[in-house]
C-alpha positions in Angstrom: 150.3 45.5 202.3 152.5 42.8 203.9 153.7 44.1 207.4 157.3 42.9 208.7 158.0 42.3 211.8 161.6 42.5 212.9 163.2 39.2 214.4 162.6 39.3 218.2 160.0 41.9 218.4 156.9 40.8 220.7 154.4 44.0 220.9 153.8 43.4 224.5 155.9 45.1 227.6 157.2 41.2 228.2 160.5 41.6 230.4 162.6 38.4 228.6 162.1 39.1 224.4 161.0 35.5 222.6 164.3 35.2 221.1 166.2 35.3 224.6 165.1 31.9 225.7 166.7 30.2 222.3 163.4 29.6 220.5 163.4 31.1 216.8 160.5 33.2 215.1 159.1 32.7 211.7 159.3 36.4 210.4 157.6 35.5 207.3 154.4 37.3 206.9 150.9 35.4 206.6 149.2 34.7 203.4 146.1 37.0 203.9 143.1 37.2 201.3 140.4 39.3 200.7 137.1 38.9 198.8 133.7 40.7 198.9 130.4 40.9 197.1 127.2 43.1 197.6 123.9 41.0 198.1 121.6 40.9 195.7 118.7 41.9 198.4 115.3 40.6 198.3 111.9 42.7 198.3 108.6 41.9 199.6 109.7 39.2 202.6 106.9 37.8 203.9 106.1 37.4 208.2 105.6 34.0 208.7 103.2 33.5 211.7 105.1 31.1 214.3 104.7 27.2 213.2 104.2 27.8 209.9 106.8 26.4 207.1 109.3 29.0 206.6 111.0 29.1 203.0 113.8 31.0 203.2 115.0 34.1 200.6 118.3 34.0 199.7 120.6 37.4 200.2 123.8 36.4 198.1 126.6 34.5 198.2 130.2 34.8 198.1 132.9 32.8 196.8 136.7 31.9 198.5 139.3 30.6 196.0 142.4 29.8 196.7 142.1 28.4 200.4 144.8 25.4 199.1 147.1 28.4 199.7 146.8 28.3 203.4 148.2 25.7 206.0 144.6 26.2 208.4 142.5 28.6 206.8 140.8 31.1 209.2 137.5 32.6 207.5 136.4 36.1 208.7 132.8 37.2 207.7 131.2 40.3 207.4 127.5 41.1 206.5 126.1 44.6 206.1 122.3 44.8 205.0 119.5 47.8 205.6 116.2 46.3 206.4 113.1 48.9 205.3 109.8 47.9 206.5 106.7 48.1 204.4 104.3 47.2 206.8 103.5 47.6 210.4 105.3 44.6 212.1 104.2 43.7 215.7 106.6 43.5 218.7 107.5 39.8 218.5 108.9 39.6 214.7 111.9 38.5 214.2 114.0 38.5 211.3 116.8 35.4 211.1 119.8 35.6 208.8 121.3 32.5 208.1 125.2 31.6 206.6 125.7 28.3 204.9 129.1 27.1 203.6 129.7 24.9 200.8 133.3 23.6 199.9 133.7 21.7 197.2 131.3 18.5 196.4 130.8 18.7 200.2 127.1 19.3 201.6 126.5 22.4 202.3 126.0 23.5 206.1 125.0 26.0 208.3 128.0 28.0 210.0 125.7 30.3 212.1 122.7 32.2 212.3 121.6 35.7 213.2 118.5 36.9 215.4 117.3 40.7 214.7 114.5 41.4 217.1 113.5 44.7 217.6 111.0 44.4 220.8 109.0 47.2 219.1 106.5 47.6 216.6 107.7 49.2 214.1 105.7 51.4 211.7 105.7 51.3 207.4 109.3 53.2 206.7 111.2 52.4 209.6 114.7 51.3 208.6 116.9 49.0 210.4 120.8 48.4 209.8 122.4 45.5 210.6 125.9 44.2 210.8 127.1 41.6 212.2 130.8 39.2 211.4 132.0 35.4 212.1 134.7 33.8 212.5 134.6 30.2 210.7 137.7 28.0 210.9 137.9 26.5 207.7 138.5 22.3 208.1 137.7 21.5 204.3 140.6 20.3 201.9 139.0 22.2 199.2 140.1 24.7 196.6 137.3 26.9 197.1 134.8 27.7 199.4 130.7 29.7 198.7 129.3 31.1 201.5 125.6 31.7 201.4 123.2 34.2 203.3 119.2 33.8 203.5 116.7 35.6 205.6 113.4 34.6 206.9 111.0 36.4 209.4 108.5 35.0 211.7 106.0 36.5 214.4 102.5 35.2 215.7 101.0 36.6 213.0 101.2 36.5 209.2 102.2 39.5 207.3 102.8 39.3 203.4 106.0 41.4 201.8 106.8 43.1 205.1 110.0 43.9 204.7 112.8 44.5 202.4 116.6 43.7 202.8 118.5 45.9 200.5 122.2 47.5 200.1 123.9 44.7 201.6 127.5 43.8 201.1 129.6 40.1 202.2 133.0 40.5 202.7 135.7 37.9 203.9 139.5 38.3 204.9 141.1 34.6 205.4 144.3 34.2 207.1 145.8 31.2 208.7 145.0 30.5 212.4 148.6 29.9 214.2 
């Protein structure tokens, strides 16, 4: 739903309104977009003990279209996963989710990364939810845009299919940054 602002409203308790000082206001309303996608998960993610070669799992991805549409495209993530446990995990795992974009024929990078460290052990069962969002200014020329999330988990020792990341969901509004 497109929201209308009327000309020379501010929605601030400013003494002098915007249009008293002569300047003009572009009372269009923004080109807004919205795309999501649930995450296909992954089961059985190994603890990689600290120095050894991570690999890793890949969550899901989502896809932006139509970003010619907008003058500066501004790109606002959100990830929702549940993490179960399936083994005892000791107090220093952590578990890193990981966002990659790829516009384009571009090479894909990495937009940002995520830390969820308990500081507990944690016993078979335990479930942890996690959320988190980002804000990625867009500064491809492209059509379309795929963001990608992984996970990986690391702690001084070694345990195989820890844990699981299910009922996740990727969701993006873009707008244009002014």
């Amino acid at each position: 739903m497109a929201v209308y602002y009327q000309p020379c409203y501010k929605p601030s308790n400013c003494e002098k309104r915007e249009c008293d000082r002569g300047s003009s206001i572009d009372c269009k309303p923004k080109n807004i977009a919205f795309h999501c996608n649930n995450l296909t998960g992954a089961s059985g993610v190994a603890i990689i003990a600290v120095g050894d070669t991570v690999t890793p799992r890949n969550l899901g991805n989502l896809s932006i279209s139509g970003l010619d549409c907008f003058k500066r495209p501004t790109v606002k993530l959100d990830l929702t996963a549940i993490i179960t446990v399936n083994a005892a995990l000791a107090v220093d795992t952590t578990i890193t989710f990981r966002i990659f974009k790829r516009c384009g024929n571009d090479p894909e990078t990495e937009v940002q990364s995520f830390d969820v460290a308990p500081g507990l052990a944690l016993i078979a069962g335990t479930s942890l939810p996690v959320a988190f969002s980002i804000c990625d200014h867009n500064d491809c020329l492209s059509r379309c845009c795929v963001y990608r999330v992984t996970v990986e988990a690391t702690a001084a020792v070694a345990v195989a299919s820890a844990i699981n990341i299910n009922q996740g969901t990727i969701s993006a509004i873009v707008s244009d940054l002014c």
